[in-house]
mmCIF file of the C-alpha atoms, coordinates in Angstrom:
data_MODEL
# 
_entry.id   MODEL 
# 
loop_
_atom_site.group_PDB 
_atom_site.id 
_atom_site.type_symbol 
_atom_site.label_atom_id 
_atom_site.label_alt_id 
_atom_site.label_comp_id 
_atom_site.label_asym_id 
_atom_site.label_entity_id 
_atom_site.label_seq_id 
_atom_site.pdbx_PDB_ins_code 
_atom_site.Cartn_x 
_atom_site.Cartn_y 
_atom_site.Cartn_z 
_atom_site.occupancy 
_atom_site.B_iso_or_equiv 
_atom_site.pdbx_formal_charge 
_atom_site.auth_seq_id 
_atom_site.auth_comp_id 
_atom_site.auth_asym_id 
_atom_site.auth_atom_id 
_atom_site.pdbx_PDB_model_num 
ATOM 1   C CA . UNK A 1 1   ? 0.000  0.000   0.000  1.00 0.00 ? 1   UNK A CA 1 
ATOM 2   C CA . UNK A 1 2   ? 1.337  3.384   -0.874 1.00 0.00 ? 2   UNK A CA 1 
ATOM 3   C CA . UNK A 1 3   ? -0.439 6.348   1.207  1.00 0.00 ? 3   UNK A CA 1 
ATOM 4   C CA . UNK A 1 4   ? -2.143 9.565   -0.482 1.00 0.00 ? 4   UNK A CA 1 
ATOM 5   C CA . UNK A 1 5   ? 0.718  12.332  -0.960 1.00 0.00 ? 5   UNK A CA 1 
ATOM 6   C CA . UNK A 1 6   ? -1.720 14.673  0.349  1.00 0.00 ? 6   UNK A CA 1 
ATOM 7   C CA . UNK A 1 7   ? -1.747 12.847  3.787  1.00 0.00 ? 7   UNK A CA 1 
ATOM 8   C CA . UNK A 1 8   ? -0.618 15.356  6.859  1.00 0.00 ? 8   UNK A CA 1 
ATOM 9   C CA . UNK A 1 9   ? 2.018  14.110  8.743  1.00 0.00 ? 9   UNK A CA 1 
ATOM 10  C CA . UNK A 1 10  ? 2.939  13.223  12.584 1.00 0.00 ? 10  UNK A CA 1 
ATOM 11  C CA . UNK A 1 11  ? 4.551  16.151  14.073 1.00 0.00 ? 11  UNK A CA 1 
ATOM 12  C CA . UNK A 1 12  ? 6.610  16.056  17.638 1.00 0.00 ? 12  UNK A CA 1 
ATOM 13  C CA . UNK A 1 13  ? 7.954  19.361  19.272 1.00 0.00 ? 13  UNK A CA 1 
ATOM 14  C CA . UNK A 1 14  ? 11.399 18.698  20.670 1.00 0.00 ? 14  UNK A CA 1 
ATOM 15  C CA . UNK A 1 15  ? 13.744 21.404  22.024 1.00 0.00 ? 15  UNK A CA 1 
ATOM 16  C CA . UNK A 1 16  ? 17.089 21.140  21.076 1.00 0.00 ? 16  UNK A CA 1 
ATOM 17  C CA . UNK A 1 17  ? 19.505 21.078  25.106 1.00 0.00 ? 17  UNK A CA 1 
ATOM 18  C CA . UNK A 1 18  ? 22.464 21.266  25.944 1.00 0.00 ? 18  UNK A CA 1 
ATOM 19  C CA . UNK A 1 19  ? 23.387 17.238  26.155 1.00 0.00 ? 19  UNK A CA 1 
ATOM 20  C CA . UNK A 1 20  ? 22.452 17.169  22.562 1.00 0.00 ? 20  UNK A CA 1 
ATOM 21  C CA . UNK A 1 21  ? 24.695 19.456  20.969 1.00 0.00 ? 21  UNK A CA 1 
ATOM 22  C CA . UNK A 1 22  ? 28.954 18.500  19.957 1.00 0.00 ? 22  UNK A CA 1 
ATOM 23  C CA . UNK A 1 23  ? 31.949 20.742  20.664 1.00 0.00 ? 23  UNK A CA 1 
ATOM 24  C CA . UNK A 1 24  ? 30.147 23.033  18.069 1.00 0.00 ? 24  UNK A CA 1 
ATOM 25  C CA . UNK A 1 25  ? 27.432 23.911  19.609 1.00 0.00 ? 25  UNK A CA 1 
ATOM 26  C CA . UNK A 1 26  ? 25.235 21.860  16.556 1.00 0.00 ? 26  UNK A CA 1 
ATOM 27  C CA . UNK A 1 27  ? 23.061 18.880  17.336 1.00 0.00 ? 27  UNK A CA 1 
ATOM 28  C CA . UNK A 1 28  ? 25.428 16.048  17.133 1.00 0.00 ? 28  UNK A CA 1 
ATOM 29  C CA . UNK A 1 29  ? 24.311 14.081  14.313 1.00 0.00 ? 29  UNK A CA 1 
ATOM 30  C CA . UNK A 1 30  ? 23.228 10.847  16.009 1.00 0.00 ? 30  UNK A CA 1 
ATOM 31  C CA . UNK A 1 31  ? 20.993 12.530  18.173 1.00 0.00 ? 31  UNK A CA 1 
ATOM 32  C CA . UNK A 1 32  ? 18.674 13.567  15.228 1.00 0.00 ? 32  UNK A CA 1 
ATOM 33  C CA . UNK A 1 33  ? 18.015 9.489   15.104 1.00 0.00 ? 33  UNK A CA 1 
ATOM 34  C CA . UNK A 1 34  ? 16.816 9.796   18.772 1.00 0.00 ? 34  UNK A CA 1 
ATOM 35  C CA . UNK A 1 35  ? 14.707 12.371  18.042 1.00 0.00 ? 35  UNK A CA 1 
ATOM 36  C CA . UNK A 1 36  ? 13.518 10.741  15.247 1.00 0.00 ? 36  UNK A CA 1 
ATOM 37  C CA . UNK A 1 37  ? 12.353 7.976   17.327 1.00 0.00 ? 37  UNK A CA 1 
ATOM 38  C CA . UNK A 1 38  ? 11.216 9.792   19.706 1.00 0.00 ? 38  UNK A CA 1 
ATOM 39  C CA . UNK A 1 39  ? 8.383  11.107  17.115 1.00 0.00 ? 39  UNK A CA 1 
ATOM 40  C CA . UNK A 1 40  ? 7.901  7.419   15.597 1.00 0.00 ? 40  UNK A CA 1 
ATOM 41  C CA . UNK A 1 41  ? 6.641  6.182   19.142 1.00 0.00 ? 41  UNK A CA 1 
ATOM 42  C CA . UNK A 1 42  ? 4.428  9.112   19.489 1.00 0.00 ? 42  UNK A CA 1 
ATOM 43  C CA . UNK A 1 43  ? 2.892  8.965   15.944 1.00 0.00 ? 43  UNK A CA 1 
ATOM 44  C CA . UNK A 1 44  ? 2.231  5.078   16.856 1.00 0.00 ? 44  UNK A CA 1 
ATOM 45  C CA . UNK A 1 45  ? 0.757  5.991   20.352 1.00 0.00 ? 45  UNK A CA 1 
ATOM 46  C CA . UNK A 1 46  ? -1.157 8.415   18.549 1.00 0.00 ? 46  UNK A CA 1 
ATOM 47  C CA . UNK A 1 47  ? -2.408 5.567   16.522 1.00 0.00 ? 47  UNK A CA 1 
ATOM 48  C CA . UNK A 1 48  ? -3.149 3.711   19.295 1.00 0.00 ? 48  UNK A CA 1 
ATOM 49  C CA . UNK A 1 49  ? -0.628 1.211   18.995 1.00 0.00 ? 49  UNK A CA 1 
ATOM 50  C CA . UNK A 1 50  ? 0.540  0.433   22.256 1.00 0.00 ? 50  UNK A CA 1 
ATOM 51  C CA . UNK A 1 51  ? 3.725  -1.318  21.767 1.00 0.00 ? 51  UNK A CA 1 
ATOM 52  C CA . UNK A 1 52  ? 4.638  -2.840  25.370 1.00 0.00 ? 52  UNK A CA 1 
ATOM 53  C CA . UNK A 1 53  ? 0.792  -4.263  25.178 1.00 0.00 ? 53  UNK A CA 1 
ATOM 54  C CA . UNK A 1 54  ? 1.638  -5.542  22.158 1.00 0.00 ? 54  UNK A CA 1 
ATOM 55  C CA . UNK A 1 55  ? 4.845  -7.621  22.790 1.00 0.00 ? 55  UNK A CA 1 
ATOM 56  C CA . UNK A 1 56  ? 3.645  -8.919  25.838 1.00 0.00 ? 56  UNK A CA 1 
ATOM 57  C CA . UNK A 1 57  ? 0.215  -9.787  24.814 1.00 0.00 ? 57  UNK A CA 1 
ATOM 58  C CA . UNK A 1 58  ? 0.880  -10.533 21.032 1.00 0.00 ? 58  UNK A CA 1 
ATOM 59  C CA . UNK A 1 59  ? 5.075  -11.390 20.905 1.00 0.00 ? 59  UNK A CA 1 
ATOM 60  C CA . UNK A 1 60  ? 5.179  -8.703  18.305 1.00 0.00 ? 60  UNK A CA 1 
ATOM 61  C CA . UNK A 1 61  ? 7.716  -6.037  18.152 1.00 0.00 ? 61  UNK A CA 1 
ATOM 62  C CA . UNK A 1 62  ? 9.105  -3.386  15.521 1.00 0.00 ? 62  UNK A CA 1 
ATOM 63  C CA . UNK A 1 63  ? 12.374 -3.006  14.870 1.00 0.00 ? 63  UNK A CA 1 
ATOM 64  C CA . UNK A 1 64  ? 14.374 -0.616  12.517 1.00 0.00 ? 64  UNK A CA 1 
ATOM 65  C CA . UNK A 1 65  ? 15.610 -2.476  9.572  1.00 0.00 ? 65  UNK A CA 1 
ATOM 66  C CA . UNK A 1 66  ? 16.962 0.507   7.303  1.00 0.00 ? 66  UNK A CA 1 
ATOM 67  C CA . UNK A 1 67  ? 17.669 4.602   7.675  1.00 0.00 ? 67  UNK A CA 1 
ATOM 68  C CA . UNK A 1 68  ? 18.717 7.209   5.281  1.00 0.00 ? 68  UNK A CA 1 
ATOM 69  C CA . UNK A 1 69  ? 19.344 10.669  6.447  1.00 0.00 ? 69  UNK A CA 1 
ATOM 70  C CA . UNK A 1 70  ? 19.788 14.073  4.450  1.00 0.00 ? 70  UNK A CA 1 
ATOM 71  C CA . UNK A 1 71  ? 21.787 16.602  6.761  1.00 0.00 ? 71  UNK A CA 1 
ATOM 72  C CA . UNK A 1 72  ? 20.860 19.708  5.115  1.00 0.00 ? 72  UNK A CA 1 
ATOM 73  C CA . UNK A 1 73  ? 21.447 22.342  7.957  1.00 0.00 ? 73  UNK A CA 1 
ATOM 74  C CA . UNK A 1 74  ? 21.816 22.295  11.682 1.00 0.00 ? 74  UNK A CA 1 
ATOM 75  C CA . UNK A 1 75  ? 19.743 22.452  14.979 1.00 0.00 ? 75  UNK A CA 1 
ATOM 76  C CA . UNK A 1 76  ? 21.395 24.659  17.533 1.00 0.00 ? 76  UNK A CA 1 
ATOM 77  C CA . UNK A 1 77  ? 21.109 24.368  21.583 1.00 0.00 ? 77  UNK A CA 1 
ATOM 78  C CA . UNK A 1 78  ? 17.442 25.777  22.398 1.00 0.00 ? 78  UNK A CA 1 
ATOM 79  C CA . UNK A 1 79  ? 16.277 25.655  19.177 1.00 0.00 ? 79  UNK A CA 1 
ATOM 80  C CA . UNK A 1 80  ? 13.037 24.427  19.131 1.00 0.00 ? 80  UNK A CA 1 
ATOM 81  C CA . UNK A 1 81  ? 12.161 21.888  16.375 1.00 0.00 ? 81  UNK A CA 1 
ATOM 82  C CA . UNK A 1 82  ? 9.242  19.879  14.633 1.00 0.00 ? 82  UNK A CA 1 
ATOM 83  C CA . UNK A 1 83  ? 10.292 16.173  13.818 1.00 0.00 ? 83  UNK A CA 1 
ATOM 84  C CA . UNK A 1 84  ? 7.656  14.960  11.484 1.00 0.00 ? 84  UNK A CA 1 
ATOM 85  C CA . UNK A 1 85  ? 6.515  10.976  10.839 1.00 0.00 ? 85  UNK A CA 1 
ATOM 86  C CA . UNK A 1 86  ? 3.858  9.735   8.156  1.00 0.00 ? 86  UNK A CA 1 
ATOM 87  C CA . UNK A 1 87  ? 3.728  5.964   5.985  1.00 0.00 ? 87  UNK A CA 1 
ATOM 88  C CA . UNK A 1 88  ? 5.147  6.046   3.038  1.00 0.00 ? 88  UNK A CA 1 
ATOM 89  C CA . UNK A 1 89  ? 5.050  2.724   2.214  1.00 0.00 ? 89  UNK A CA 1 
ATOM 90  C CA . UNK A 1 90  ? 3.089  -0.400  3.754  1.00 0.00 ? 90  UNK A CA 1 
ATOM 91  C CA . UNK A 1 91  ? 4.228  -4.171  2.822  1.00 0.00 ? 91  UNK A CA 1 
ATOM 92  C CA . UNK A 1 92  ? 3.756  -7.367  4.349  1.00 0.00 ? 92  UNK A CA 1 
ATOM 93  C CA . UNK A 1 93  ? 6.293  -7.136  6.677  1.00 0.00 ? 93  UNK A CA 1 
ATOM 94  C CA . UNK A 1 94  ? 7.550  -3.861  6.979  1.00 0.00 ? 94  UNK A CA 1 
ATOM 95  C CA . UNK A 1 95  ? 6.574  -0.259  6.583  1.00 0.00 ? 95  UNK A CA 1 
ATOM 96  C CA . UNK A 1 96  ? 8.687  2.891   5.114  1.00 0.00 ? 96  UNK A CA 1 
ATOM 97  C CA . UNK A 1 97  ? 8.299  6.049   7.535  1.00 0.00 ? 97  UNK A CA 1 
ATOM 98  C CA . UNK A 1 98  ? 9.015  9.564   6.131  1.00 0.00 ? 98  UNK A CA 1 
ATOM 99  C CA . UNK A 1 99  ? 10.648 11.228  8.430  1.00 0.00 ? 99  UNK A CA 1 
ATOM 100 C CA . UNK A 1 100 ? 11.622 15.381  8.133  1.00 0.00 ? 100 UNK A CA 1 
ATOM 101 C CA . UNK A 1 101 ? 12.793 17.764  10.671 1.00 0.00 ? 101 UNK A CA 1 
ATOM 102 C CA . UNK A 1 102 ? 12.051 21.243  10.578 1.00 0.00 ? 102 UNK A CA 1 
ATOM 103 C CA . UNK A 1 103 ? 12.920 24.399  12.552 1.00 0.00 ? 103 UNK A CA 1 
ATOM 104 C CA . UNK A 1 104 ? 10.157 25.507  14.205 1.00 0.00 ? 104 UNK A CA 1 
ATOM 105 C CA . UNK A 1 105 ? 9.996  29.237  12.824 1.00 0.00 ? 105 UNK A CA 1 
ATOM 106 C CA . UNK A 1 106 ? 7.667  31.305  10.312 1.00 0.00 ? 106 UNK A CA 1 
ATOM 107 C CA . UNK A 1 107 ? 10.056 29.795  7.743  1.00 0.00 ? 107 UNK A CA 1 
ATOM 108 C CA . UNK A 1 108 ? 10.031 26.146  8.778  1.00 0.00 ? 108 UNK A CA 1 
ATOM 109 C CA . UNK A 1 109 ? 13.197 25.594  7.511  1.00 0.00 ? 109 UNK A CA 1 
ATOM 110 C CA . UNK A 1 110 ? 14.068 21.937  6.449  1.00 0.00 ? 110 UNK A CA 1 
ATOM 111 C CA . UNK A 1 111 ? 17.125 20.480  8.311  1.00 0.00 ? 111 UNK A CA 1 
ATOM 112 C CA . UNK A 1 112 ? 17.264 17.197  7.550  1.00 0.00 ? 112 UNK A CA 1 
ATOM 113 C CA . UNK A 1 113 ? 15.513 14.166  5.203  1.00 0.00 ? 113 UNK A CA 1 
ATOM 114 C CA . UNK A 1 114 ? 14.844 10.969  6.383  1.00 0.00 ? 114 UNK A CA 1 
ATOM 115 C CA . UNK A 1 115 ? 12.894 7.692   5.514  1.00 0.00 ? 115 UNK A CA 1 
ATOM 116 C CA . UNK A 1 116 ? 13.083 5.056   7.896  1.00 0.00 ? 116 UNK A CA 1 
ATOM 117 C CA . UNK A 1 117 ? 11.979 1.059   7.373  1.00 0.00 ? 117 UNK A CA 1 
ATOM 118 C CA . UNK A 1 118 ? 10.791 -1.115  9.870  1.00 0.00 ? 118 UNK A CA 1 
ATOM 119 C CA . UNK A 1 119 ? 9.616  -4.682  10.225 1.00 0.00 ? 119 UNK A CA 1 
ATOM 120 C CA . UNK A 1 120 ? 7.538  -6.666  12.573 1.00 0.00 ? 120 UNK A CA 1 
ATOM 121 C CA . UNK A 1 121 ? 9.417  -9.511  13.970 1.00 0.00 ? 121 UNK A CA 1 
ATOM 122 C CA . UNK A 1 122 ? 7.715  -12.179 16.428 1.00 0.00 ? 122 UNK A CA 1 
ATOM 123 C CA . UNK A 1 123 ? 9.766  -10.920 19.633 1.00 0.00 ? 123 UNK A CA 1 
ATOM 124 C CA . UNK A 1 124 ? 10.211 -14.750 20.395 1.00 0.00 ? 124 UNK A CA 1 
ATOM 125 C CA . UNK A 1 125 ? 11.825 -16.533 16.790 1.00 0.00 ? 125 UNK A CA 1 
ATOM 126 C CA . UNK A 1 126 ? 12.991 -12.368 15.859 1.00 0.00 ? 126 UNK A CA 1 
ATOM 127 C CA . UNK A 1 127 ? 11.476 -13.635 12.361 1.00 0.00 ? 127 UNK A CA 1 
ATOM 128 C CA . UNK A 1 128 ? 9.003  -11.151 10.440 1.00 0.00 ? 128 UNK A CA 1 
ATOM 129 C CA . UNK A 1 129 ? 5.429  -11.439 10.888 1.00 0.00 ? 129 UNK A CA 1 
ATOM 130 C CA . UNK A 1 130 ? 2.408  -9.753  8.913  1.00 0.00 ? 130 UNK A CA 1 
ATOM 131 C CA . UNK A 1 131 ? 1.827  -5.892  9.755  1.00 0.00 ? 131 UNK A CA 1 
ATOM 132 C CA . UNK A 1 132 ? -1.803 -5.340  10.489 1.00 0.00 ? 132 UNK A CA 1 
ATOM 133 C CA . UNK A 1 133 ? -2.872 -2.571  7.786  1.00 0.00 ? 133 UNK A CA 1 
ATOM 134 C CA . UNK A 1 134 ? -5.114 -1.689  10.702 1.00 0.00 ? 134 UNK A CA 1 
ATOM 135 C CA . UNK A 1 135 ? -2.947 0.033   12.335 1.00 0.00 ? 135 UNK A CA 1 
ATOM 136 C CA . UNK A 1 136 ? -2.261 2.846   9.827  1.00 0.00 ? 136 UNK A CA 1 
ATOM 137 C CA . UNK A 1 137 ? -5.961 3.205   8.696  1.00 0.00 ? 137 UNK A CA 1 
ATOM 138 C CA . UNK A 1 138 ? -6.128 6.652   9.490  1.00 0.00 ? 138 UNK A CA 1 
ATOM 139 C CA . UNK A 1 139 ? -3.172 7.989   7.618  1.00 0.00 ? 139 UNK A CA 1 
ATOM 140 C CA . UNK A 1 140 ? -4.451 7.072   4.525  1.00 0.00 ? 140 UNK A CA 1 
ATOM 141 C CA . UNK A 1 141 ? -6.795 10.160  4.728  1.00 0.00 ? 141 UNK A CA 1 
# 
């Protein structure tokens, strides 16, 4: 399943601290993955997947199986920021996340590109199980 381009994505508000930033005084770069997931396990919360609920009740789990990540300008200490999530893509197995985050300011400007794929493995053979289309039904509007 491929989702409408009009769909709105996620957004998460994170402010950018101190413990985030390098030598610099930039976000270090692996910390834009954190906040990343960060806004993934909101935007499924939102959904109403809960995801402890489902490993213990169903033995399902996600985990990340791919990333790619356009740096195209920095997030400084106490910048606030808007890390975006929305389905790109929906398989069998896994689903492609688009992930973007913005400053958050009149000009939104981009500062980095992401998609992100993940599968559903059952959390007790870690082999990939059927993702339940369900889950995403309302980002498809």
């Amino acid at each position: 399943m491929t989702v409408a381009e009009n769909a709105k994505p996620f957004e998460w508000p994170i402010r950018v601290y101190y413990e985030d930033t390098d030598a610099q005084g930039v976000v270090f770069y692996a910390n834009y993955f954190r906040f990343m997931e960060r806004a993934r396990t909101e935007w499924l919360r939102a959904l109403g997947v809960d995801q402890v609920a489902m490993m213990e009740r169903d033995r399902r789990i996600f985990v990340v199986t791919e990333t790619s990540a356009e740096f195209l300008a920095p997030a400084r200490f106490n910048d606030q920021i808007i890390v975006t999530a929305g389905l790109a893509e929906l398989t069998r197995a896994t689903f492609k996340i688009e992930q973007n985050i913005y400053l958050d300011n009149p000009e939104r400007k981009l500062l980095l590109r992401s998609h992100v794929r993940a599968a559903q493995l059952n959390a007790d053979t870690m082999r990939p199980v059927r993702v339940p289309a369900s889950i995403f039904e309302e980002t498809k509007q």
